[in-house]
N, C-alpha and C positions, 0 to 999 in steps of 0.2 A: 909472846908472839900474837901479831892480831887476826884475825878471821875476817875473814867478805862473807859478812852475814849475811849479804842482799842478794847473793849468790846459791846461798842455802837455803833460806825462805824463798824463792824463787822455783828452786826444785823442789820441796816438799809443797808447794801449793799445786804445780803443774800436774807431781804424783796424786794427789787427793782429788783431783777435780778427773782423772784418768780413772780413775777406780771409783768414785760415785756413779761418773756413769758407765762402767761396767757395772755398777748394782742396778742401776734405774736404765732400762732397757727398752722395755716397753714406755710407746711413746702415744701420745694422741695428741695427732696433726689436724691443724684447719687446715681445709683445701680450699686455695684461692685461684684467683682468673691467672690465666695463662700457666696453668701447671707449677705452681710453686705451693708452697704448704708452711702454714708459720704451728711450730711444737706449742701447745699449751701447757703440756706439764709432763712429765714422767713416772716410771711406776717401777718396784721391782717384777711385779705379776701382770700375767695377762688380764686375769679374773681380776685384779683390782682398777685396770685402766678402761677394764668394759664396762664397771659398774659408775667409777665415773665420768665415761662416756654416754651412758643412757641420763644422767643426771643433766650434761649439757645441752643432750637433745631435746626435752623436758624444758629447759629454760631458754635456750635461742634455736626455736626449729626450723629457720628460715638460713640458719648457717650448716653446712658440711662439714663435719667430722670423721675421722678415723683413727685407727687403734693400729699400729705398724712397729716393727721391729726395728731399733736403731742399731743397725750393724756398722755404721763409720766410728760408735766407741770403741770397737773391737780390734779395726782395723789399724788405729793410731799406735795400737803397741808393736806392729808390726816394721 
């Protein structure tokens, strides 16, 4: 009997990219014109996304950064 493997590779990718970022949570966003914000990277730690958030400000001080909590990975298991 055969299997629709492209149906199972399909949910275990959906599942793994769901749970990375429930591990990478903390987030740090550039803040752009008109209220939108593009993520630079992710963290599982606060203390790790503030240390390389001082490292960003250090290297481009002329752009806005922050350090925020991404609660919409939370919400999708819902």
């Amino acid at each position: 009997m055969t299997q629709n493997t492209q149906c199972n590779e399909h949910k275990t990718s959906t599942q793994t990219v769901t749970y990375k970022n429930r591990l990478n949570s903390w987030v740090i966003a550039r803040l752009l014109p008109d209220t939108q914000r593009q993520i630079i990277a992710r963290f599982r730690s606060r203390s790790d996304a503030d240390g390389h958030m001082q490292r960003l400000r250090q290297i481009s001080p002329e752009d806005n950064f922050v350090v925020m909590f991404d609660c919409q990975a939370d919400e999708s298991l819902n």
